[in-house]
C-alpha positions as CSV (number, residue, x, y, z in Angstrom):
1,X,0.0,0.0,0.0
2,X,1.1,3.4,-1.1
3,X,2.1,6.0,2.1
4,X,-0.7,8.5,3.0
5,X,-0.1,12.0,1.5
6,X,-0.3,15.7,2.7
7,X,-2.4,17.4,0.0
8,X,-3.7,21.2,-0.2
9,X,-6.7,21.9,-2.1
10,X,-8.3,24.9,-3.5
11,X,-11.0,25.5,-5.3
12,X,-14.0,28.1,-5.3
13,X,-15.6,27.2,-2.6
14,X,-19.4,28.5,-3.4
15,X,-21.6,26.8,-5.3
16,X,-19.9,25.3,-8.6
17,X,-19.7,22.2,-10.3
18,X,-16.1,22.2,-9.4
19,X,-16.0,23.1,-6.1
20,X,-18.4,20.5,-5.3
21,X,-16.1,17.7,-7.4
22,X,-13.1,19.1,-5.1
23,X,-14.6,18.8,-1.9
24,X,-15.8,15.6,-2.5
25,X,-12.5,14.3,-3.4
26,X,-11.3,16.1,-0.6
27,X,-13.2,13.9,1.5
28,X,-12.7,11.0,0.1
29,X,-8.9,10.9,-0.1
30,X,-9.4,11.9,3.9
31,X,-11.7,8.3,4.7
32,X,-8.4,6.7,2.8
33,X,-5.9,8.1,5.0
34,X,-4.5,11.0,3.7
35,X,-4.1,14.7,5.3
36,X,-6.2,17.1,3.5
37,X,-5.8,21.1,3.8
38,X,-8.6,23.1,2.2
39,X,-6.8,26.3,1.1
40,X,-9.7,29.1,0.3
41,X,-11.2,32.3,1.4
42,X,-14.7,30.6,2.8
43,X,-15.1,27.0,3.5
44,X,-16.3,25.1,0.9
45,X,-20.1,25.0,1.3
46,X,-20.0,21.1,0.5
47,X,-17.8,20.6,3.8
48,X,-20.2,21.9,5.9
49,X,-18.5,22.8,9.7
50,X,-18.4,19.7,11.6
51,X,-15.4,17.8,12.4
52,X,-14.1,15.4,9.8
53,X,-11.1,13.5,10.6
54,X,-8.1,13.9,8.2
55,X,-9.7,17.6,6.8
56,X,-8.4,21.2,7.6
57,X,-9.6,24.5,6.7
58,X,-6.9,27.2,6.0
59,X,-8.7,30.5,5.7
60,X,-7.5,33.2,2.8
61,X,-7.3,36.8,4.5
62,X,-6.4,39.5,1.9
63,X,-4.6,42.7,2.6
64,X,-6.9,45.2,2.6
65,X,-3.6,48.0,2.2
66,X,-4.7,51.3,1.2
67,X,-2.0,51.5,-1.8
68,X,-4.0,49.0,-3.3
69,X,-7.3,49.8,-5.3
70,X,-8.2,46.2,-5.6
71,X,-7.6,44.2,-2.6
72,X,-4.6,41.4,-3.9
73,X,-6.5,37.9,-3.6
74,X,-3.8,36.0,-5.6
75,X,-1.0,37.2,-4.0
76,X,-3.0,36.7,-0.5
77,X,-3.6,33.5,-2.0
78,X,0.1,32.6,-3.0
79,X,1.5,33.8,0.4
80,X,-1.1,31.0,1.9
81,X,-0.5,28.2,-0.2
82,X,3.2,28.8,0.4
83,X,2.3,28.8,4.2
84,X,0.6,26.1,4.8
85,X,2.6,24.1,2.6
86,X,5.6,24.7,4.6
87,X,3.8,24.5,7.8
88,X,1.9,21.1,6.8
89,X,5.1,19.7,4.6
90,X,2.4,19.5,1.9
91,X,3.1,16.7,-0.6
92,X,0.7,18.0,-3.3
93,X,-1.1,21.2,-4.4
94,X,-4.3,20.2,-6.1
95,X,-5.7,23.3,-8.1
96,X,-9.1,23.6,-9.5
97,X,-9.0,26.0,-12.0
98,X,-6.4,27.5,-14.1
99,X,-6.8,31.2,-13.2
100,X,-6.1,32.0,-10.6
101,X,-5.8,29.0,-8.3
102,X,-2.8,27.3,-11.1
103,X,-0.9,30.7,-11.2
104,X,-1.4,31.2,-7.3
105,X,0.0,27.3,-7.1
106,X,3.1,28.2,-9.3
107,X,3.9,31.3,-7.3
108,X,3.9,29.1,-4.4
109,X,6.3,26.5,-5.6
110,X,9.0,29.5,-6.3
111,X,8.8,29.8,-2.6
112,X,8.8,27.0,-1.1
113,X,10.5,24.6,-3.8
114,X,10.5,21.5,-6.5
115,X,9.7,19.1,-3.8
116,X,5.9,20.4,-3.6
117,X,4.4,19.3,-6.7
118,X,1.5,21.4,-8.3
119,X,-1.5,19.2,-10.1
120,X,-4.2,21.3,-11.8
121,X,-7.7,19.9,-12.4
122,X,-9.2,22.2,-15.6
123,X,-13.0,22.6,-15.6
124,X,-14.0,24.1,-18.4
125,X,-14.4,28.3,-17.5
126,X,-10.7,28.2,-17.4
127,X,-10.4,27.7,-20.9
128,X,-13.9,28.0,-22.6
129,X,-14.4,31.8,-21.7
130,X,-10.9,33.3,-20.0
131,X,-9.0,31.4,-22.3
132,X,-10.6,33.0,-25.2
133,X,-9.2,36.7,-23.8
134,X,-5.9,37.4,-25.8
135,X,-5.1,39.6,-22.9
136,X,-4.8,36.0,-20.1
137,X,-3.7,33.6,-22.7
138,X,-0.1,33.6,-21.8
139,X,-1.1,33.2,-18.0
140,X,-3.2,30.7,-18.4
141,X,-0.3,29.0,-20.8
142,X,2.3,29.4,-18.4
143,X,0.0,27.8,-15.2
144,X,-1.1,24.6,-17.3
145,X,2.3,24.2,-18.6
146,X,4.2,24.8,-15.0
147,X,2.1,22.4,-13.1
148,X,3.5,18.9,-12.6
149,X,0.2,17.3,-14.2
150,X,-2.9,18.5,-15.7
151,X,-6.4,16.7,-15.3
152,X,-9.5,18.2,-17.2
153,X,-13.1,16.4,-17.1
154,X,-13.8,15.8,-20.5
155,X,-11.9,14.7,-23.8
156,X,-13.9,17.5,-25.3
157,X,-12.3,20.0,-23.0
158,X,-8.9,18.3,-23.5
159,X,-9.2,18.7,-27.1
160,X,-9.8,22.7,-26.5
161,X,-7.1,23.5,-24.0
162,X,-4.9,21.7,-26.5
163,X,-6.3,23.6,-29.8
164,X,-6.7,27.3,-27.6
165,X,-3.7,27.2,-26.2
166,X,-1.5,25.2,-28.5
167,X,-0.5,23.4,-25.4
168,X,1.7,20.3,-26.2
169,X,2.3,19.0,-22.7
170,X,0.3,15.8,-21.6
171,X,-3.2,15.8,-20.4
172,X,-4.8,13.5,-18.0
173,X,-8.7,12.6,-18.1
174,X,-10.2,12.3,-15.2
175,X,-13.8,12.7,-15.3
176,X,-16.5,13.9,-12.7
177,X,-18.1,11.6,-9.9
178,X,-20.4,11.5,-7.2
179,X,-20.7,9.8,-3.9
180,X,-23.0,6.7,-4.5
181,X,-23.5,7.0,-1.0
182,X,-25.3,10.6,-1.7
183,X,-26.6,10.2,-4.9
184,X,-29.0,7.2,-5.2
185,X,-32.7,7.1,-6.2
186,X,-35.3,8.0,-3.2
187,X,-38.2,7.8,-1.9
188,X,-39.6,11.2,-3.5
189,X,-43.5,9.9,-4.0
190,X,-44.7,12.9,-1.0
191,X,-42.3,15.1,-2.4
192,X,-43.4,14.8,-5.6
193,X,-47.4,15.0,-4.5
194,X,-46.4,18.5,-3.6
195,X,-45.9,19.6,-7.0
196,X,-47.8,17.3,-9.6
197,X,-50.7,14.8,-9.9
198,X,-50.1,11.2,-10.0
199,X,-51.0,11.2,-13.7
200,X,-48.3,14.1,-14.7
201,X,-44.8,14.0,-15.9
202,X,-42.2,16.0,-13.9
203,X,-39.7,17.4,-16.1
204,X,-36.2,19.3,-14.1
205,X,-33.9,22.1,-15.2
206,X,-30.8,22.5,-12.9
207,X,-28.5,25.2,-13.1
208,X,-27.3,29.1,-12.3
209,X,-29.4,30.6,-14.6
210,X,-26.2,31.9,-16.8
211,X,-27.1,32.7,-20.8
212,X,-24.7,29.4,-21.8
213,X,-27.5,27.3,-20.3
214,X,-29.4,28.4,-22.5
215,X,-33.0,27.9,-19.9
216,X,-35.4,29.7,-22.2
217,X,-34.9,26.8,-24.9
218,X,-35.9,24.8,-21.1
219,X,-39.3,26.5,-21.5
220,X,-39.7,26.0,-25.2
221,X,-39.0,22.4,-24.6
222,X,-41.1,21.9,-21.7
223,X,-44.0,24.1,-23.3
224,X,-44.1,21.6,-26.4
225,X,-44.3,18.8,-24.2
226,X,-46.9,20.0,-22.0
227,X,-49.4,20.3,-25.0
228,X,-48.8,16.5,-25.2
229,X,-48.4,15.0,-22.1
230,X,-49.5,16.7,-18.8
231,X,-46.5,17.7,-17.5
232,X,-45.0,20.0,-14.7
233,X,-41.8,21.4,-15.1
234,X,-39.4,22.4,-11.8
235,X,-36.6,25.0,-12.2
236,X,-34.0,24.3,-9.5
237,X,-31.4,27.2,-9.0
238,X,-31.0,30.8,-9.4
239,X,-29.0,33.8,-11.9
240,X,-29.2,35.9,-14.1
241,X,-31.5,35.1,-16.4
242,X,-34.4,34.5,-14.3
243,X,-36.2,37.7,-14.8
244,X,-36.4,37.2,-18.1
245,X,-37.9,33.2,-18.0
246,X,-40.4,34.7,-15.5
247,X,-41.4,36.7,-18.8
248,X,-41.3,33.8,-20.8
249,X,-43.4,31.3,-18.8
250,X,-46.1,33.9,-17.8
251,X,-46.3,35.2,-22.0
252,X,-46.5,31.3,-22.7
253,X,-49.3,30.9,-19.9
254,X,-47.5,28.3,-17.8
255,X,-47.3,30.0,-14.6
256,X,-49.2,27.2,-13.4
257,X,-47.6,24.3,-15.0
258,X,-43.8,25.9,-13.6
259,X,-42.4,25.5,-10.1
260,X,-39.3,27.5,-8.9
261,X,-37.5,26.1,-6.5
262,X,-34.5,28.3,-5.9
263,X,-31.0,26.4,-4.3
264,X,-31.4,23.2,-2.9
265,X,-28.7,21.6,-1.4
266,X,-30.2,17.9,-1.0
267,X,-29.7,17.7,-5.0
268,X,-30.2,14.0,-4.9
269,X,-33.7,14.1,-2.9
270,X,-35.0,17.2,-5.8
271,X,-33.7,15.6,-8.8
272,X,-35.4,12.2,-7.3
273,X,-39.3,13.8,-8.5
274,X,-38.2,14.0,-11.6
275,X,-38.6,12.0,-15.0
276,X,-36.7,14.0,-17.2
277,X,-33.5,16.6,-16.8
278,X,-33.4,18.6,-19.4
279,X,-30.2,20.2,-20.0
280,X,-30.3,22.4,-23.3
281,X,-26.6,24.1,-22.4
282,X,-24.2,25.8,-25.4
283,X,-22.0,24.8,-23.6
284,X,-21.2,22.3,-20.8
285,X,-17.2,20.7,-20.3
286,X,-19.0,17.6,-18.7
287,X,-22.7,18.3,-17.3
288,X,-22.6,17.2,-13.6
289,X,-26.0,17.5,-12.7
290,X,-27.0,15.4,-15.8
291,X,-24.6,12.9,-13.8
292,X,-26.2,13.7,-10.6
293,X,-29.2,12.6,-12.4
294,X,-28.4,9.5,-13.9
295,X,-27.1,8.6,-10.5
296,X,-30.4,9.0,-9.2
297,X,-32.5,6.8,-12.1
298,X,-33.2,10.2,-14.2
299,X,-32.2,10.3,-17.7
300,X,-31.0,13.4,-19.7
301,X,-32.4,15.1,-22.9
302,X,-29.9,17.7,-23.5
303,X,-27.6,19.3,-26.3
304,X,-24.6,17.9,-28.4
305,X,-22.3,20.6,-26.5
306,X,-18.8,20.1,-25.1
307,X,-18.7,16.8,-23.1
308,X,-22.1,15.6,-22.7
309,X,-21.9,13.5,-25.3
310,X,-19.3,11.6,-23.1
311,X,-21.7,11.0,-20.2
312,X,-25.4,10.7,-22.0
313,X,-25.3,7.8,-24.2
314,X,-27.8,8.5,-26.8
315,X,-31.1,6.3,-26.9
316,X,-29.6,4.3,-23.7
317,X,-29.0,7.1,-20.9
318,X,-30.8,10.2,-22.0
319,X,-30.9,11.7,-25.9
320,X,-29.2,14.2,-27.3
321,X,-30.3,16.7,-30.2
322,X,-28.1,20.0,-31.9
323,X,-27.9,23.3,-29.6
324,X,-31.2,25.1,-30.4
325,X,-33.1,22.4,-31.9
326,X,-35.6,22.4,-29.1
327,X,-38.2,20.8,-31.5
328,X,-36.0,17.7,-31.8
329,X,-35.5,17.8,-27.8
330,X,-39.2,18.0,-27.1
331,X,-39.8,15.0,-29.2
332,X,-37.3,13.2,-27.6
333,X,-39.0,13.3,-24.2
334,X,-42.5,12.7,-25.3
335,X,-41.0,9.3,-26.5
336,X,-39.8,8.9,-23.6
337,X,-42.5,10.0,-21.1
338,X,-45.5,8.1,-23.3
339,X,-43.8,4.8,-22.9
340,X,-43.0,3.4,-19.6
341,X,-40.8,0.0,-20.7
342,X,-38.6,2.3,-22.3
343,X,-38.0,4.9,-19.2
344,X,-37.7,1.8,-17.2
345,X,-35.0,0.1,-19.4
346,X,-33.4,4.0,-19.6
347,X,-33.5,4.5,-15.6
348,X,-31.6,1.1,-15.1
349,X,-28.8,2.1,-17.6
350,X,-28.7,5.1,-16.0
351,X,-27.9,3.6,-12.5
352,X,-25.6,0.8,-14.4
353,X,-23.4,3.6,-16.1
354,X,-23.3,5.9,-13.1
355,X,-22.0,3.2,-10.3
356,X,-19.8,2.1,-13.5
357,X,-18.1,4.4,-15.7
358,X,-18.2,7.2,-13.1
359,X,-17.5,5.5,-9.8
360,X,-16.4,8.1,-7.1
361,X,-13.6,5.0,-5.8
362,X,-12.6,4.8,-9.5
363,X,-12.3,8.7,-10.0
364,X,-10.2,9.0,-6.5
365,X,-7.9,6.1,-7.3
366,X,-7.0,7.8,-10.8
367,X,-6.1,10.6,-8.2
368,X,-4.1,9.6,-6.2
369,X,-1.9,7.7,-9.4
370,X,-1.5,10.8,-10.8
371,X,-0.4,12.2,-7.3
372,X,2.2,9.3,-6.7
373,X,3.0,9.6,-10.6
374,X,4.3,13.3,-9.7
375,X,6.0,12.3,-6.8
376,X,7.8,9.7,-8.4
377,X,6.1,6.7,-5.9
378,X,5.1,3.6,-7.1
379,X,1.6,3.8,-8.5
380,X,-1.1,0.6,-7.2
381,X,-1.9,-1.7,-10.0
382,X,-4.6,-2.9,-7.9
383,X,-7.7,-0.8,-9.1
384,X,-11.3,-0.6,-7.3
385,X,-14.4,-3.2,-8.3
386,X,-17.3,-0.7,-9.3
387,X,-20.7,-1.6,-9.5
C-alpha cells in the first residue's frame, strides 16, 4: 500500500460544479488516510463545519492596504498556499481552475521549492471563456504548462485546451463523480405530490441561470411537451436570467404548470421527482447534474455541447439533439414520457453507467496515481471493483 499523502486543495468554494467535485474528493482521499488542507477564502459550502477527521480548513485573509485599489486575492492566495505548505510539509497542491488558483500554485512552488508538486484539475471556465481573452492567454499557458500534471473532465475539453492554447504538454482525463453513498434514487413519491398529480410527468432544469445554459430553450421544450403530455416542469437554482424566464413562462401561460425552487442543497432528494433533466446548455465541459441525475435513475435530454456527449449515451441514458433544436429535444421526451418500458429500461442504464463508468472509488484512485506519478512513488496496479 502506497504511504498517505499531505495534500492542499483549492478551489472556489461557493456553489460550482467544481468546487463541489473538489470537496468531494477532498473527502474521500481523507476516509483513505491522507491529510487534507482546504486552502480558500470561505469553506467550501459542500464541507459543511463539523469535524471530519483527516480535513483542515486554512482560511485566505487579503490585505486590505490602502495602496492598493483592488484588494490582492492572488497574491494573499500565493502567500497562503506557500504557508501552509511549509507549515503542513504539503506533498501535493491540487488546483481547481487554471486562473487564478494554477498561477497562485506556481507562485507558491518559487517559494517554497520543486519538492511540492502542483496538479491542476481544468473545468471548463478556465479555458472555454478566459481562455478565449488574448489579454490571459499567456497566463493561463504558463499555469497549465508549469504544473506537474494536468487533469480536465472531459476529452472534449482536453481537445480545447490543446487547440486554444497550443498546449503540447500531456493531459490526463479524469472525469467527474459523485458519492453513490449521496446520490441514489429515493423515496420522493410525498415530495413529488407536492408539486404534480399522479398522472403528470415531472420534467427538471438545474443550473445558475447563466445565458450558456441556455434555460429559455428549457421553456420551449417543456411548453411543447406539456401540450402533449400533462406535465409540470421544476426549475432548480438561481441567476441571471431568471427575470427574463419569468417573462417567458407567464407570456407562454404556464405559470401554473412551472415551479421554482431556488438552491437546494439535498440535489439527490430534488432531482429524485423527476422523469426527465433537461439540459439544453451551449456549452457544458462535462454536465454534472446530468450525472447527478443518472445517478439518481433520471435520464438526460440535452444538447450535443462540449462533453455531454461523453456522459449521456444516446437512446440508452438520455438523448441528445443539436444546440437550439428544441423541437428535436421535445420530441425526444415525449417518446420517452408516453412509454414506460422504455423509461424503465433508460433509468436502469442510468444507475448501471453511473455506479460504473463514473465511480467516485474509480475517480479517486486515478487521483491519487496521478499524485504518486508526480512524486515519483510507485503507483497501485490494484484498481477498485465498481458496481
Amino acid at each position: 500500500m502506497s504511504k498517505s499523502l499531505k495534500i492542499g486543495i483549492t478551489c472556489y468554494p461557493s456553489l460550482g460544479g467544481s468546487g463541489v467535485v473538489a470537496t468531494e474528493l477532498g473527502k474521500l482521499l481523507a476516509e483513505k488516510g491522507h491529510q487534507v488542507h482546504f486552502i480558500a477564502n470561505s469553506i467550501p459550502f459542500r464541507l459543511g463545519g463539523a469535524f471530519q477527521k483527516n480535513i483542515f480548513y486554512h482560511e485566505v485573509e487579503v490585505n486590505d492596504y490602502y495602496v492598493f485599489r483592488y484588494p490582492p486575492y492572488d497574491l494573499s492566495l500565493a502567500t497562503k498556499m506557500a504557508q501552509v505548505a511549509k507549515m503542513q510539509q504539503l506533498d501535493i497542491l491540487h488546483v481547481h481552475y487554471a486562473v487564478p488558483h494554477a498561477v497562485c500554485a506556481f507562485l507558491a512552488k518559487q517559494m517554497v521549492g520543486d519538492q511540492l508538486k502542483v496538479v491542476t484539475t481544468l473545468h471548463g471556465t478556465d479555458i472555454t471563456v478566459l481562455a478565449q481573452d488574448e489579454s490571459l492567454k499567456d497566463l493561463i499557458r504558463l499555469a497549465i504548462n508549469e504544473s506537474d500534471a494536468v487533469t480536465a473532465v472531459s476529452q472534449d475539453l482536453i481537445r480545447e485546451t490543446v487547440d486554444v492554447l497550443d498546449i503540447e504538454r500531456s493531459i490526463d482525463l479524469t472525469y467527474n463523480f459523485v458519492d453513490k453513498r449521496v446520490y441514489y434514487p429515493r423515496d420522493a413519491v410525498a415530495l413529488r405530490r407536492d408539486f404534480a398529480a399522479p398522472e403528470e410527468k415531472v420534467l427538471m432544469h438545474i443550473s445558475n441561470f447563466r445565458p450558456v445554459k441556455r434555460v429559455s430553450d428549457v421553456i420551449d421544450v417543456f411548453h411543447k411537451v406539456n401540450q402533449k403530455v400533462p406535465s409540470r416542469l421544476l426549475l432548480v437554482g438561481e441567476g441571471p436570467d431568471l427575470p427574463k424566464i419569468q417573462w417567458k413562462i407567464s407570456e407562454l401561460g404556464l405559470e401554473d404548470r412551472v415551479h421554482f425552487l431556488g438552491k437546494q442543497d439535498e440535489i439527490a432528494q430534488v432531482i429524485s421527482m423527476a422523469d426527465v433533466l433537461l439540459l439544453p446548455s451551449e456549452k457544458e465541459s462535462f454536465g454534472l447534474v446530468a450525472l447527478e441525475a443518472m445517478a439518481c435513475g433520471v435520464p438526460t435530454i440535452g444538447s450535443m455541447a462540449g462533453g455531454i456527449p461523453e456522459l449521456v449515451i444516446h437512446g440508452e441514458t438520455g438523448y441528445l439533439a443539436e444546440i437550439g433544436n428544441t423541437d428535436q429535444m421535445a420530441e425526444y421526451a415525449i417518446q420517452l414520457l408516453s412509454n414506460e418500458g422504455q423509461a424503465a429500461s433508460f433509468r436502469e442504464a442510468c444507475l448501471h453507467r453511473a455506479r460504473t463508468s463514473f465511480c467516485d472509488e474509480l475517480i479517486t484512485s486515478e487521483y491519487e496515481d496521478i499524485y504518486y506519478r508526480v512524486l515519483g512513488r510507485k503507483v497501485s496496479a490494484l484498481k477498485p471493483v465498481c458496481g
